[in-house]
C-alpha positions in Angstrom: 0.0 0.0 0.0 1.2 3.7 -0.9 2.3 5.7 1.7 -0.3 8.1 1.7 -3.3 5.8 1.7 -1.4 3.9 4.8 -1.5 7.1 6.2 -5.1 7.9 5.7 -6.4 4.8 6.5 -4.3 3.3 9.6 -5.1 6.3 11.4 -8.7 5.1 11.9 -7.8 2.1 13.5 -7.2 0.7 16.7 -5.4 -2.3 15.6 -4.1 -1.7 11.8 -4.4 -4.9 10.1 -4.9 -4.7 6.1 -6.6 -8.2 5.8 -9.2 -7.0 8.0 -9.5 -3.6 5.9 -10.0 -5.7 2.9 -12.8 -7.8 4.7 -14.1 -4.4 6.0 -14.5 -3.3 2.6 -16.3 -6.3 1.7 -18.6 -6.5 4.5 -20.1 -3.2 4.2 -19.7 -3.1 0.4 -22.5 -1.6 -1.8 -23.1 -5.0 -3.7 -21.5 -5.3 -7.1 -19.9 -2.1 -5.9 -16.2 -3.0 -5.3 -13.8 -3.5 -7.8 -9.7 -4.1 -8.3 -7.2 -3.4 -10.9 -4.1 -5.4 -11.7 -1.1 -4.3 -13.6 1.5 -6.1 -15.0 -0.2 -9.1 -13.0 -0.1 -7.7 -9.3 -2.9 -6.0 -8.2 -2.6 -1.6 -7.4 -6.0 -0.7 -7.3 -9.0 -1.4 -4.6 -11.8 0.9 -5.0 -15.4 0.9 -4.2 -18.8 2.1 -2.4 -19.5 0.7 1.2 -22.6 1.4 3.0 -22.1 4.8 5.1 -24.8 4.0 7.6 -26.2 0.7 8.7 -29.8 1.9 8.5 -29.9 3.9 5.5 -29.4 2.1 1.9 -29.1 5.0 -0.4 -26.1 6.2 2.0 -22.9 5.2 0.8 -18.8 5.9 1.0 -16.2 6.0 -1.4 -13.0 4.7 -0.8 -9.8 3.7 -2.9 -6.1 3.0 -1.7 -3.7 1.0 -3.9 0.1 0.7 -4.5 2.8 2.7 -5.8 0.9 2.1 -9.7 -2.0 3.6 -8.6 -2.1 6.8 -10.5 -1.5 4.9 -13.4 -5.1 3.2 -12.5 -6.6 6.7 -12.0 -7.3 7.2 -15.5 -9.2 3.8 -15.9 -11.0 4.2 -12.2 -12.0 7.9 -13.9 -13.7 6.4 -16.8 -15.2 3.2 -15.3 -16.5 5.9 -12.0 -17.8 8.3 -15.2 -19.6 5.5 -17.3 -21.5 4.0 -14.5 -22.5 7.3 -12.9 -26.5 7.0 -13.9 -26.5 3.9 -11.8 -24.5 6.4 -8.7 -27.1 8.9 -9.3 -30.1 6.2 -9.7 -29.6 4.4 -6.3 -27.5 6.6 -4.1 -29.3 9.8 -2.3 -25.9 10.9 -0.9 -22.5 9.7 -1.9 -19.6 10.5 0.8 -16.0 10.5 1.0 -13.9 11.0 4.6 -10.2 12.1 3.3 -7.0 13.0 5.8 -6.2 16.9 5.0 -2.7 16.3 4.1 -3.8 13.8 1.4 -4.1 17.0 -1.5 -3.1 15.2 -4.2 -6.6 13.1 -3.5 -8.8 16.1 -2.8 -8.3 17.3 -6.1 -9.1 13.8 -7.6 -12.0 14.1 -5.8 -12.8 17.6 -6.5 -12.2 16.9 -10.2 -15.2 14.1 -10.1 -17.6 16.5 -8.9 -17.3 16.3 -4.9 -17.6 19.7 -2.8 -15.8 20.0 0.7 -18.5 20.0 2.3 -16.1 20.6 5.8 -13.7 19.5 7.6 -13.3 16.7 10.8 -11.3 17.7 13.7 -9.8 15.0 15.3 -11.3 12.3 13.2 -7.8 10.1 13.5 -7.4 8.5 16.6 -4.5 10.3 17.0 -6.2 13.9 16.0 -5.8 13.7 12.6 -8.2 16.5 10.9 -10.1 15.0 7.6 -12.2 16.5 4.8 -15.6 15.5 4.3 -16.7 15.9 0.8 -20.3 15.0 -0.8 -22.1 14.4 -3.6 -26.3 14.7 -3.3 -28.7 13.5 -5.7 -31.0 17.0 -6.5 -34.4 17.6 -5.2 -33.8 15.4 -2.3 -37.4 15.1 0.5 -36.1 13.3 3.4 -39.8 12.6 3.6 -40.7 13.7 7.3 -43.6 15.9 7.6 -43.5 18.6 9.6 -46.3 20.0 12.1 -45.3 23.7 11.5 -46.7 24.7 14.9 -50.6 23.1 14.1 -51.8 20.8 16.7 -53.3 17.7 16.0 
């Protein structure tokens, strides 16, 4: 794994372990929503949608970490995130992603696919590591609760 995503991602755990990252990914994967690329027969790439909250379904985070080859997967990861954005937009309400504020080179990744900082974390690393927070929301979003506006029943 690249230095940076190490970084990023260690940080949130107790007990850094990446064979229990790459069953966490799995576990709260969006399904069909995870996907690897391999070049030159090793694998660089993990990248996905996991469910963001455990009761909400149209909720999800996006995540991606790899090896030193991964910006040469950016370009494919691009495309392949561009061509299956109707299904994004379709069946995800809001689409997150929690990034550690030193990792610049991946906020403007992220910015360049359409995410706003939407703000930032402080202390979010259990060692106080500040992160961004960065969204994308499906328009004309009703959370559906009605609202009493001061009438009694």
């Amino acid at each position: 794994m690249r230095d940076e995503d190490r970084r990023e991602i260690a940080c949130l755990w107790k007990d850094w372990d990446t064979r229990a990252l790459g069953v966490c990914a799995l576990e709260t994967a969006v399904t069909g929503m995870v996907w690897s690329v391999w070049y030159d027969g090793q694998p660089a790439a993990a990248y996905g949608f996991s469910h963001a909250s455990a009761f909400d379904p149209d909720h999800w985070q996006a995540w991606a970490f790899g090896t030193d080859r991964f910006k040469r997967c950016v370009p494919l990861i691009t495309r392949h995130l561009s061509s299956i954005r109707p299904i994004i937009e379709r069946d995800c309400r809001r689409l997150q992603v929690i990034s550690f504020r030193e990792h610049d080179i991946a906020h403007g990744w992220i910015e360049a696919l359409g995410g706003e900082r939407e703000g930032l974390l402080r202390a979010y690393g259990r060692n106080g590591e500040d992160f961004f927070v960065y969204g994308w929301v499906r328009k004309n979003v009703s959370c559906g609760i009605s609202r009493d506006h001061g009438h009694n029943a």
